[in-house]
LOSE-74736 format. One record per residue (C-alpha): residue number from 1; residue in one letter; x, y, z. Coordinates in steps of 0.001 Angstrom, whole numbers, always signed. Layout:
residues N
- NUM; A; X; Y; Z;
...
//
This chain:
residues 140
- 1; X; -1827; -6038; +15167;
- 2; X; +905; -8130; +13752;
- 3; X; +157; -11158; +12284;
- 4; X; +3136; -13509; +13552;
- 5; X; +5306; -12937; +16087;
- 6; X; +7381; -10129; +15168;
- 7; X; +11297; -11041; +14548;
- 8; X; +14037; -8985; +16360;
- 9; X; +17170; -8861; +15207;
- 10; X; +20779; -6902; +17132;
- 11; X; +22606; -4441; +15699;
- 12; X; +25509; -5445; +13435;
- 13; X; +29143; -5802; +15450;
- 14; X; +30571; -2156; +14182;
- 15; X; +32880; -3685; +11836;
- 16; X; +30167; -4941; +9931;
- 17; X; +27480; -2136; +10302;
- 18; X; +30162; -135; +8590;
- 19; X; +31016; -2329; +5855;
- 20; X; +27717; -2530; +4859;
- 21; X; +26820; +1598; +5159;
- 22; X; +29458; +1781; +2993;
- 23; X; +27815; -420; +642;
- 24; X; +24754; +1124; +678;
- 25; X; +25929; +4602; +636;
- 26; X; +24437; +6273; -2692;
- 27; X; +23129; +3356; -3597;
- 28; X; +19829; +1267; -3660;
- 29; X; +20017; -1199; -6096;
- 30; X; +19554; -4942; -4225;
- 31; X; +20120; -7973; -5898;
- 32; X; +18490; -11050; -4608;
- 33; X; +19362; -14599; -5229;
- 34; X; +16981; -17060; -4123;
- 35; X; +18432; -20882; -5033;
- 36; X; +20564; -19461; -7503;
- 37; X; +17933; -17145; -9444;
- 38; X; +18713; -13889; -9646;
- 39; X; +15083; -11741; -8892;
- 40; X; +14407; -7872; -9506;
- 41; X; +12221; -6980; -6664;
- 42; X; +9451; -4340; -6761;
- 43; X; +10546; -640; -5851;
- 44; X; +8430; -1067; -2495;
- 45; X; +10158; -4068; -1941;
- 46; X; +13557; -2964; -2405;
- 47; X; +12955; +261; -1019;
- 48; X; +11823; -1793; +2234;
- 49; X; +15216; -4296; +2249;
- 50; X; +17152; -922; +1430;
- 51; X; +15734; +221; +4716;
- 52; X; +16261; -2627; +6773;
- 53; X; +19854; -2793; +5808;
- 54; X; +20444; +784; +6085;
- 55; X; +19386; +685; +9954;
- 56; X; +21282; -2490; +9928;
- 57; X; +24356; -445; +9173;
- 58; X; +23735; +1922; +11657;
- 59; X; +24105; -938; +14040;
- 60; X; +20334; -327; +15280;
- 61; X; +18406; -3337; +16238;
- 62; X; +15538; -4026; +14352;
- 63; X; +12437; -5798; +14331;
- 64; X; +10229; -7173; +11360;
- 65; X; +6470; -7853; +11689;
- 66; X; +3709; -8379; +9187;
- 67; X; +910; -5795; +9647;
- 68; X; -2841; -7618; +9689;
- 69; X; -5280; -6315; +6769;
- 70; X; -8374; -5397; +8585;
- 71; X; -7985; -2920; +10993;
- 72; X; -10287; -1226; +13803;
- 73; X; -11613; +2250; +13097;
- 74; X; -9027; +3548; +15299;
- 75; X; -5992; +1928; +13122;
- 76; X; -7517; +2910; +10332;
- 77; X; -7612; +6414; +11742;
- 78; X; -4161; +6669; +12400;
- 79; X; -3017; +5432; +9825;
- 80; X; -4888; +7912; +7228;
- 81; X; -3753; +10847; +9616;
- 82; X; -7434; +11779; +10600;
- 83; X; -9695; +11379; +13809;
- 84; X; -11668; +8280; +14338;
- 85; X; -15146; +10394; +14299;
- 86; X; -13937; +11284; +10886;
- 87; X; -13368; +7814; +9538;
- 88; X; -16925; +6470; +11088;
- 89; X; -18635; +9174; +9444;
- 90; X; -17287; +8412; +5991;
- 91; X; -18098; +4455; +6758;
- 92; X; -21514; +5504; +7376;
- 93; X; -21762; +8094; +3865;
- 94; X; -20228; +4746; +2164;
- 95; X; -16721; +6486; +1474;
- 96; X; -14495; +3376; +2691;
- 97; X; -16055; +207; +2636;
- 98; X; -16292; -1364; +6230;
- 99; X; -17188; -4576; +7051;
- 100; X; -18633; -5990; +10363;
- 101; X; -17806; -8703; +13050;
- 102; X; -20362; -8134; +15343;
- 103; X; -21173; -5025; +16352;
- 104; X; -17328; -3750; +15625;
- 105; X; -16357; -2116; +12235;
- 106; X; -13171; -3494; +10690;
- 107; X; -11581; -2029; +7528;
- 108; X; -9436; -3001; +4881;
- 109; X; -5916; -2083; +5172;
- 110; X; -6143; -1875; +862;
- 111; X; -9390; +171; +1248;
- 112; X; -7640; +3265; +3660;
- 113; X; -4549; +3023; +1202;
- 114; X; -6793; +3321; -1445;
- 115; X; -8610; +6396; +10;
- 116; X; -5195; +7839; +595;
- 117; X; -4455; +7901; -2821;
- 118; X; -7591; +9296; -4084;
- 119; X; -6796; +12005; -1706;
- 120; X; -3555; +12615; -3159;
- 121; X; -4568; +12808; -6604;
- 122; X; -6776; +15167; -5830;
- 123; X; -4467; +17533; -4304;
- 124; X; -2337; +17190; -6912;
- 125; X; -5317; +18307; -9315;
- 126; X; -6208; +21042; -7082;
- 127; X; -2801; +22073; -7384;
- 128; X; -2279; +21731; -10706;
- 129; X; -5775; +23995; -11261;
- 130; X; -4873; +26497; -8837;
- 131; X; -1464; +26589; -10789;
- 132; X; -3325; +27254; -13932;
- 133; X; -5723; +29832; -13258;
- 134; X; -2741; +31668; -11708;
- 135; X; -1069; +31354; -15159;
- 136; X; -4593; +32546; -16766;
- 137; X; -4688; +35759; -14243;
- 138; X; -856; +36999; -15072;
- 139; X; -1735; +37049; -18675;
- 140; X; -4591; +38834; -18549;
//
């Protein structure tokens, strides 16, 4: 699944693991120089960097890999959280896009995301209706 060879990287000597918890600790604002430049990076960014220092500070080893963008029906599955039977049979109503190489389905990482979302928001709206006829009933 991962696009180049992932990179693994040791645990920090505990010296420096600790130095840098103690950095992050209540704290997650990164600043990155590249040649110089100062650059804000994007909250999924940082929040990813954030990570990867935290466990770095733990002293855990880590390893960094790209993830590819079209995915079987079975990564796709797993990563929405439902079965694979599930995620064909939305394929085949049109739901989520799929492409094909062959006679194997293959679906965009940005398509399940996407899907994901929608699901979300409507939870939240569900929610936020269920909250209001609630509100509606009490008054009455």
């Amino acid at each position: 699944m991962a696009l180049i060879a992932p990179r693994v990287t040791a645990g920090l000597p505990a010296d420096d693991a600790r130095n840098l918890a103690g950095s992050l600790q209540d704290s997650n604002d990164i600043t990155v120089f590249v040649d110089g430049t100062v650059h804000r990076l994007p909250d999924q960014a940082r929040d990813a960097v954030v990570d990867l220092l935290a466990r770095l500070g733990r002293g855990e080893t880590v390893t960094v890999s790209s993830v590819e963008e079209m995915l079987t029906t079975s990564q796709a599955a797993e990563l929405a959280g439902i079965s694979h039977t599930y995620l064909r049979n939305m394929t085949d109503r049109g739901e989520i896009p799929v492409e094909y190489r062959g006679t194997h389905r293959r679906i965009r990482q940005a398509a399940i995301m996407s899907w994901l979302e929608t699901q979300k928001k409507k939870r939240a709206e569900e929610a936020a209706g269920d909250d209001a006829e609630k509100g509606q009933k009490a008054s009455e």
